[in-house]
C-alpha positions as CSV (number, residue, x, y, z in Angstrom):
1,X,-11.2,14.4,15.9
2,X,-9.7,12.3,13.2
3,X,-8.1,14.0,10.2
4,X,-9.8,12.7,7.2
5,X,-8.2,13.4,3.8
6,X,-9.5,14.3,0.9
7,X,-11.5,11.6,-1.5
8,X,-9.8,11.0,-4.9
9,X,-11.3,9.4,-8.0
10,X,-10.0,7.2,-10.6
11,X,-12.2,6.7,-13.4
12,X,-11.9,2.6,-14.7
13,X,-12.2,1.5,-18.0
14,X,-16.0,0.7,-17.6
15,X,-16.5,4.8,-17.0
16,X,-17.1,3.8,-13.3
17,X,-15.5,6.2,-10.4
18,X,-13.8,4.8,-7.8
19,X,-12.8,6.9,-4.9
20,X,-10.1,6.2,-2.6
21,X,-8.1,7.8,0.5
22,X,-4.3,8.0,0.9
23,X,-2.3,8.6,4.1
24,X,1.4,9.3,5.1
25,X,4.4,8.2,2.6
26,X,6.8,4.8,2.5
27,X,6.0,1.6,1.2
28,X,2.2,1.5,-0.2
29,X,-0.2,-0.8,1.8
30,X,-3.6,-0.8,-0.1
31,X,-6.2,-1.7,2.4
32,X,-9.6,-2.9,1.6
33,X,-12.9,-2.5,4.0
34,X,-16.0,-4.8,4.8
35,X,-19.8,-5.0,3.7
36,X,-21.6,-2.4,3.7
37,X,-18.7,0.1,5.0
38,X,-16.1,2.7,3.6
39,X,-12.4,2.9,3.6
40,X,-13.0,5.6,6.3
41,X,-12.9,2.6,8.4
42,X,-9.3,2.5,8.2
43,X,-8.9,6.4,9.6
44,X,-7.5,5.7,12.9
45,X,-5.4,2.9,12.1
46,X,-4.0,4.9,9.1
47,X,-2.8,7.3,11.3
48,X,-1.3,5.0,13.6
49,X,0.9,3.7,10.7
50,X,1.3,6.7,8.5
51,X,4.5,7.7,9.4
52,X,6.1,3.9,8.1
53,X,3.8,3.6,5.3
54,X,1.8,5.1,2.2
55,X,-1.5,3.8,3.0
56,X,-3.7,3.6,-0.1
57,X,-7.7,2.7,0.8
58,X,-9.9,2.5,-2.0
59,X,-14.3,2.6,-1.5
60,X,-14.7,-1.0,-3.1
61,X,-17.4,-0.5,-5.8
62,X,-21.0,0.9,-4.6
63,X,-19.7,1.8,-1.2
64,X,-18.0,5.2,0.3
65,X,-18.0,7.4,-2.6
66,X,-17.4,4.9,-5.7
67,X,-19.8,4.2,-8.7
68,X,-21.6,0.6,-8.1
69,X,-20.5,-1.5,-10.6
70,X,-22.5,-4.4,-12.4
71,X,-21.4,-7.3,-10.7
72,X,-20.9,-7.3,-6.7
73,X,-18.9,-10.7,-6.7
74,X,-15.2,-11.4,-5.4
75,X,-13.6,-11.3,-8.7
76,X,-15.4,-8.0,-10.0
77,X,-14.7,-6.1,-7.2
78,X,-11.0,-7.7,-7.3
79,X,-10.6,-6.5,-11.0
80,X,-11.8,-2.7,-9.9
81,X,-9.2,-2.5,-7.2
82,X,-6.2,-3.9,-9.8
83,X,-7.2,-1.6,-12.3
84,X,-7.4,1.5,-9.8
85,X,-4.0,0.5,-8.6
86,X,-2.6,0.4,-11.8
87,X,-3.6,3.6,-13.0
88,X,-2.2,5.4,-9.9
89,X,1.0,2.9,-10.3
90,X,1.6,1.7,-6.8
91,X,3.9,-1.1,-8.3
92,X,4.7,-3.5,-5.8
93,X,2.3,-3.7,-2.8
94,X,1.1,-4.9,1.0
95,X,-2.2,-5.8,1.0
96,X,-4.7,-5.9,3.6
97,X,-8.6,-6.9,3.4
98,X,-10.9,-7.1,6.5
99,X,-13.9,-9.4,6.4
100,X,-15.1,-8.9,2.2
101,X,-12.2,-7.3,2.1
102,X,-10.3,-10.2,2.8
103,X,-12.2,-12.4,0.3
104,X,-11.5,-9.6,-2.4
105,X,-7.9,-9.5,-1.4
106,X,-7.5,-13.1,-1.6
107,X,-8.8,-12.8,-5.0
108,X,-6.7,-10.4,-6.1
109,X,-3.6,-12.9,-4.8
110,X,-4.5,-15.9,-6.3
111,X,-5.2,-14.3,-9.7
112,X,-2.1,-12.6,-9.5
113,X,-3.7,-8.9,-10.2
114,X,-1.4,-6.9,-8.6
115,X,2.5,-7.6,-7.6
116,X,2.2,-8.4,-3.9
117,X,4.4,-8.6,-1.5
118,X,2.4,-9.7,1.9
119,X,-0.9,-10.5,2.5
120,X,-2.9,-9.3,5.7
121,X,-6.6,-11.0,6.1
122,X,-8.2,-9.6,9.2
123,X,-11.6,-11.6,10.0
124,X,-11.8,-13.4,7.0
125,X,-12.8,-16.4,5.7
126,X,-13.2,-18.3,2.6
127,X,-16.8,-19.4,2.6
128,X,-18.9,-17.1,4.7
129,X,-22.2,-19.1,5.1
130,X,-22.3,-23.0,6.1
131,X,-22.2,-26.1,3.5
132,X,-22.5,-29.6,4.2
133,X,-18.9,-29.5,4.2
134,X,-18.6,-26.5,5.9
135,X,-19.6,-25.6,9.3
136,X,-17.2,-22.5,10.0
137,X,-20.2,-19.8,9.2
138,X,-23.4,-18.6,9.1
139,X,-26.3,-20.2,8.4
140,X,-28.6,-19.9,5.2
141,X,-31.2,-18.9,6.9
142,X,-29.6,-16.2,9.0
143,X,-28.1,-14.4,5.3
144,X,-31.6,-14.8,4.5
145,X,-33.2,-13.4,7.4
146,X,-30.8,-10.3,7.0
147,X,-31.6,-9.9,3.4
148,X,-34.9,-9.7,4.0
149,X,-34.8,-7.4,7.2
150,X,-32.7,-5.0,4.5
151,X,-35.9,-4.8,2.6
152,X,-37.9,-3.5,6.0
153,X,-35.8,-1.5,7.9
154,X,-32.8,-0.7,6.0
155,X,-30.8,1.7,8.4
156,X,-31.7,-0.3,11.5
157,X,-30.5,-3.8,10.1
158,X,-27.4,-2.4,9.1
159,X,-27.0,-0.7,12.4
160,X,-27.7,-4.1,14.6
161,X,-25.2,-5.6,11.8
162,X,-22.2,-2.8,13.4
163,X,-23.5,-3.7,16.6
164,X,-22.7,-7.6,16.4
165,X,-19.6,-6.6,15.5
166,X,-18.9,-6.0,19.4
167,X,-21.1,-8.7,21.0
168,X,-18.9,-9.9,23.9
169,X,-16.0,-7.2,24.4
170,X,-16.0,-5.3,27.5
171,X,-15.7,-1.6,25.8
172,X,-16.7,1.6,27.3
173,X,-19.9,3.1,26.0
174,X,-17.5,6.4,25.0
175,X,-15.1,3.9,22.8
176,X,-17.7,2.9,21.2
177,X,-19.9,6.1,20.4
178,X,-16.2,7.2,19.0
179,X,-15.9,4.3,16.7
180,X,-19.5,4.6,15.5
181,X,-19.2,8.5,14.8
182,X,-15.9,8.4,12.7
183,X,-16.5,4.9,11.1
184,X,-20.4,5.1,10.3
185,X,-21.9,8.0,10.7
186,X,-19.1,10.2,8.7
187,X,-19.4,8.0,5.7
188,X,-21.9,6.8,3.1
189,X,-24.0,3.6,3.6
190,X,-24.3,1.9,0.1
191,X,-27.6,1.9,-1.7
192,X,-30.0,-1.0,-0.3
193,X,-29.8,-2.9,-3.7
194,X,-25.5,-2.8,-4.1
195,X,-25.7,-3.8,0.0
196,X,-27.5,-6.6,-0.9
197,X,-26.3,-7.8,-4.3
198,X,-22.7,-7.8,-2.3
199,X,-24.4,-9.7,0.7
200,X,-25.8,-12.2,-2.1
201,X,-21.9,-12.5,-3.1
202,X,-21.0,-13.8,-0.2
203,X,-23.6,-15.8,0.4
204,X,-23.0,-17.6,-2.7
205,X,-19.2,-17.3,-2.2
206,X,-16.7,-20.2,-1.6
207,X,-12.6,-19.6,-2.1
208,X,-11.7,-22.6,-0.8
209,X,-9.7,-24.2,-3.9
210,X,-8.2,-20.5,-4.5
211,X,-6.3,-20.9,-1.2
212,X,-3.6,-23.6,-2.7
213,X,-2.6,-20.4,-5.1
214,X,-1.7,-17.4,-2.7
215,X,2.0,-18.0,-2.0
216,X,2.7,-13.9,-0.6
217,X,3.9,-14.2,3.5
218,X,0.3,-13.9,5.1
219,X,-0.7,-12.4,8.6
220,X,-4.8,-14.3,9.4
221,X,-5.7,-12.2,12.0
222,X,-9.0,-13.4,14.3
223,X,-11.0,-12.1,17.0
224,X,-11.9,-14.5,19.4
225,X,-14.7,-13.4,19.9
226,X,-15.8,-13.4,16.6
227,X,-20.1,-13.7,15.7
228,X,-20.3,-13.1,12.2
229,X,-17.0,-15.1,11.1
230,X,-16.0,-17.6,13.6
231,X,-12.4,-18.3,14.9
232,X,-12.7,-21.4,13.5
233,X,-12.7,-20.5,9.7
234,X,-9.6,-18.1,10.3
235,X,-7.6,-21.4,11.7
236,X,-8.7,-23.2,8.8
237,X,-7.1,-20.3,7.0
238,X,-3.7,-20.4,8.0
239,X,-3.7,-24.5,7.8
240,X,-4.6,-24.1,4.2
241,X,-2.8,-21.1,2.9
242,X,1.1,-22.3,2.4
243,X,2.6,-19.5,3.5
244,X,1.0,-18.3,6.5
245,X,1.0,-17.2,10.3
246,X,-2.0,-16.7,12.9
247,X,-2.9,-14.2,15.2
248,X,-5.6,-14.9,17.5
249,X,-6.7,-11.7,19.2
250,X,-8.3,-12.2,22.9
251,X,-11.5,-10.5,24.1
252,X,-12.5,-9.0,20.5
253,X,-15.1,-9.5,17.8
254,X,-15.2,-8.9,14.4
255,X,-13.3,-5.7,14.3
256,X,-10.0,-6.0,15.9
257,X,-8.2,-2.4,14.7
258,X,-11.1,-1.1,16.3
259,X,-11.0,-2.9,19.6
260,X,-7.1,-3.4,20.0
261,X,-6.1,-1.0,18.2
262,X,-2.5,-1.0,19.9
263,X,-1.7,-4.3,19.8
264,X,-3.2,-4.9,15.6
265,X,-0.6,-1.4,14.5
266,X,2.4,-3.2,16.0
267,X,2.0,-6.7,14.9
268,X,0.7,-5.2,11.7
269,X,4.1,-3.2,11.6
270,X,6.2,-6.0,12.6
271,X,4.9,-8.4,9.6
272,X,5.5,-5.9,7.4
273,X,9.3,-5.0,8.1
């Protein structure tokens, strides 16, 4: 069994509670989850790496245990996380974001909200759905489809959702049940509307033109296997960002930590020395 620590809360400007998780000491790494999850995603990896750094993973709003906020969009959830680490005064920082993660982390860098060191962006992308000029995601109608299946069967469509995550990777049925129990089923599912105002966000979401203005050392890590965000918009990625390496990671989905969980601590590590 995973030792989870306690949830802390910050209280923002707005009166809003947002609760984070911290684990081990060293330099801070703030590390940001996915739709629909909790930063007790991160619980296995953090203790993998808590004994090089002070890993700092915050419920973005409406998720885990934090207050929904307002707005579900890139930049609100991006100016909750600054002002959270600013009131606990992390100071300069590593910062990873998986999947909306990523898209808030990369809108933290290119509005210069916190004083960041690297970057880490594991299964992210800068447009999640596809555009006449952009073919690297899902289709319109598929978002839509998933939206809608929200409003039926709430539980279930977020469950399938967890499953895609997998499609394709040989892993043992007793991996799996262990990811789902410490990852899903000891957190919090978001209300139905703050799952779908965020999915809404990302629908509508492109960050393209932000990508010129995140100069930090960058680590795009991709599952090959990828079905929800495909290779393809990781690669286009690191062409774009100045300053960045990829890691494409074989026989794994949308999840990597969870499905290589070796391999992501030490070329996680090793970027960060």
């Amino acid at each position: 069994m995973l030792e989870m620590p306690e949830v802390q809360f910050v209280e923002l400007s707005n009166g809003q509670k947002l609760a984070w998780r911290e684990w081990g000491t060293g330099s801070p790494l703030i590390m940001l989850h996915g739709w629909s999850m909790s930063s007790i995603v991160f619980a296995e990896v953090a203790e993998a790496l808590a004994g090089d750094f002070r890993l700092l993973c915050p419920d973005l709003p409406g998720h885990g245990q934090s207050d929904p906020s307002s707005s579900s969009d890139f930049r609100s959830f991006a100016n909750a996380i600054s002002e959270w680490a600013s009131k606990i005064d992390v100071g300069s920082v590593d910062l990873l974001g998986w999947s909306l993660g990523g898209q808030v982390a990369m809108q933290i860098a290119a509005d210069h909200l916190l004083l960041l060191r690297k970057l880490l962006l594991i299964a992210t992308t800068p447009r999640f759905c596809q555009a006449d000029n952009w073919s690297n995601g899902l289709l319109e109608t598929q978002v839509r489809a998933l939206d809608r299946n929200m409003g039926r069967a709430y539980e279930k469509t977020l469950g399938d959702f967890f499953v895609l995550q997998f499609v394709g990777e040989q892993m043992s049925k007793e991996r799996y049940r262990k990811i789902l129990q410490f990852a899903v089923r000891s957190g919090r599912l978001p209300e139905p509307d703050v799952a779908r105002a965020a999915l809404q966000a990302l629908g509508n979401g492109d960050q393209r033109e932000l990508l010129k203005k995140i100069h930090q050392p960058v680590l795009v890590m991709h599952g090959e296997l990828d079905q929800i965000i495909p290779l393809a918009a990781g690669e286009y990625l690191c062409q774009q960002l100045p300053n960045a390496q990829f890691s494409r990671i074989p026989g794994v989905g949308h999840a990597p930590f969870f499905s290589s969980l070796k391999l992501c601590v030490e070329q996680w590590r090793n970027f960060l020395q």
